[in-house]
C-alpha positions as CSV (number, residue, x, y, z in Angstrom):
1,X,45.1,89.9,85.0
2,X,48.2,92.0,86.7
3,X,47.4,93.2,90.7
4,X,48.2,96.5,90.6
5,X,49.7,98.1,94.2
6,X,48.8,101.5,94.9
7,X,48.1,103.5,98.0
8,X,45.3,105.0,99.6
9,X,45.3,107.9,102.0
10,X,42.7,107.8,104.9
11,X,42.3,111.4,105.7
12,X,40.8,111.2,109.3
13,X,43.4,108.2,111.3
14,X,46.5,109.0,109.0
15,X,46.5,105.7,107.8
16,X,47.8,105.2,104.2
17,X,46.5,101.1,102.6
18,X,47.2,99.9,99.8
19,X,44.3,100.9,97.3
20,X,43.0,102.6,94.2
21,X,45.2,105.9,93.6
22,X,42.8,108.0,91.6
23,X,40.6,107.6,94.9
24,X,43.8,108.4,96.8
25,X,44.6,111.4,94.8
26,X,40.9,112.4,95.3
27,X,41.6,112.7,99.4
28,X,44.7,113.8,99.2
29,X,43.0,117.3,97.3
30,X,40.3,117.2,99.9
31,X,43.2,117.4,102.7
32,X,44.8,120.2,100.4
33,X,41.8,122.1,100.7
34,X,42.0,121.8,104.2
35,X,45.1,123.5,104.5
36,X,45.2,126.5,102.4
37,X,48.3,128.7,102.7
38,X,47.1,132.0,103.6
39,X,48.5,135.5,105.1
40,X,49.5,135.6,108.5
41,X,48.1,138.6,110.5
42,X,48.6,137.4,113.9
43,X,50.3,135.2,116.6
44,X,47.4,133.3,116.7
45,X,47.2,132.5,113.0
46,X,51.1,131.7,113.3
47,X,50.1,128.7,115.6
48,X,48.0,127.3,113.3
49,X,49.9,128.0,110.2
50,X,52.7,126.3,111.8
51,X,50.4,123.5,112.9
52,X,48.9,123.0,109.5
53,X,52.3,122.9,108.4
54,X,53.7,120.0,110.5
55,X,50.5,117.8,110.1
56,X,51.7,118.2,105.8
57,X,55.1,117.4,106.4
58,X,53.9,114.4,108.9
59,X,52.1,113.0,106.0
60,X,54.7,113.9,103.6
61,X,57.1,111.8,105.9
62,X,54.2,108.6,106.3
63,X,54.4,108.3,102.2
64,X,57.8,108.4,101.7
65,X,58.6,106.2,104.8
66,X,55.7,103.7,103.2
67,X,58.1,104.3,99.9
68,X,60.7,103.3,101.4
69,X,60.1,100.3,103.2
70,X,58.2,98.7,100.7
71,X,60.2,99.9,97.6
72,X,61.3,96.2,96.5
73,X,57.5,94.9,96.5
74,X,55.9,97.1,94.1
75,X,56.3,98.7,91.1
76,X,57.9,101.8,89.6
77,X,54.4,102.8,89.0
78,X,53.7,102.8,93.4
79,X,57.0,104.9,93.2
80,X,56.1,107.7,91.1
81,X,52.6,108.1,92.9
82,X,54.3,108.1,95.9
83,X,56.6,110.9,94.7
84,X,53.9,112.8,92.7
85,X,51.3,112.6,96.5
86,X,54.5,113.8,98.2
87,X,55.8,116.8,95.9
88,X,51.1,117.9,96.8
89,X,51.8,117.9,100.4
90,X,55.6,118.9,100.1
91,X,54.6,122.2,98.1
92,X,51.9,123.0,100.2
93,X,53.6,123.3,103.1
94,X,56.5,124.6,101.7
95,X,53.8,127.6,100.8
96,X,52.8,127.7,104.2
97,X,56.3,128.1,105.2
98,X,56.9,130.8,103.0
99,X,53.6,132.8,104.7
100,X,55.2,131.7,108.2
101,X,58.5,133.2,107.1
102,X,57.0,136.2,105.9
103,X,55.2,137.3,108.8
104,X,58.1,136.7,111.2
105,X,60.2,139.1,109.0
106,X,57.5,141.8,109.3
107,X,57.5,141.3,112.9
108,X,61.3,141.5,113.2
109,X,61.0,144.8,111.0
110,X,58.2,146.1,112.8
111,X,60.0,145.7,116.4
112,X,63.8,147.3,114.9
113,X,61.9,150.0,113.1
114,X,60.4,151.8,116.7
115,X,63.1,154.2,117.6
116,X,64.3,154.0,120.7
117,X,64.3,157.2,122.7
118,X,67.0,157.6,125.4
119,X,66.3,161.3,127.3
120,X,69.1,162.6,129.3
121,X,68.6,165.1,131.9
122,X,71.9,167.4,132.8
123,X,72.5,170.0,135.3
124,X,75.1,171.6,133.3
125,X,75.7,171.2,130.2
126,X,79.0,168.8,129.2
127,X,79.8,168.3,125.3
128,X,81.8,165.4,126.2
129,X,78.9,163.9,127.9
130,X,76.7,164.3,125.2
131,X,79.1,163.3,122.8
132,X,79.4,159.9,124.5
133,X,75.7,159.6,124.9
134,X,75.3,160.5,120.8
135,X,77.8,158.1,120.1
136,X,76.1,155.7,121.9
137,X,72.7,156.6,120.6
138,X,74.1,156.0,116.9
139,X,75.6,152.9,117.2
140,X,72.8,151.7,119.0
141,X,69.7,152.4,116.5
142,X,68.5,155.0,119.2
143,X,67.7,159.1,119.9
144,X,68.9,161.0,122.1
145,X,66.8,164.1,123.6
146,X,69.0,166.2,125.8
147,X,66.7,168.2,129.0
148,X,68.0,170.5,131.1
């Protein structure tokens, strides 16, 4: 009878053994489901998105290192589950990436959309002046209100 090598992914002490890799496939979906991508409203929910995303890619790193390493022990077979667990975790996080990047841009938006308001009060009134400040105003994404 032919030992077969396959991996298996402890979900709670990030441990990966050598085991049965339907089983491993099995808590590698139950992590999965742990770690939804999902939109990001909030600073808060940025943290964790971003933490979510690092404890995939730390996982995604542990199989391909265990890949690596081990690569002239076992079979083509340990290879390709390796890859196929990785590309799980790998596109996961890559969809939590994209929600991450998402919400940063509308932030970034949000923040160079507000007009900027700069009032000038004169005592007389210089078109030069004014000039400068409008010039100013317009190449710096800003108003100008004029009070006298």
């Amino acid at each position: 009878m032919e030992e077969k090598f396959e991996i298996d992914l402890v979900n709670n002490n990030d441990v990966i053994e050598l085991k049965n890799y339907e089983k491993t496939l099995e808590i590698a979906n139950e992590i999965l489901g742990e770690y939804q991508a999902f939109k990001i409203e909030n600073d808060d929910e940025l943290k964790i998105a971003k933490e979510k995303r690092a404890k995939l890619n730390k996982v995604v790193s542990m199989i391909d290192r265990r890949r690596i390493d081990t690569i002239n022990d076992f079979t083509s077979l340990y290879v390709n589950q390796c890859k196929s667990l990785t590309e799980l975790f790998d596109k996961r996080q890559k969809e939590i990436g994209i929600e991450i990047n998402k919400y940063i841009e509308s932030k970034k938006e949000s923040v160079v959309s507000k007009p900027k308001v700069i009032t000038a009060t004169v005592k007389f009134y210089d078109e030069k002046v004014v000039d400068k400040l409008s010039n100013f105003c317009s190449k710096n994404n800003c108003e100008l209100s004029v009070k006298k």
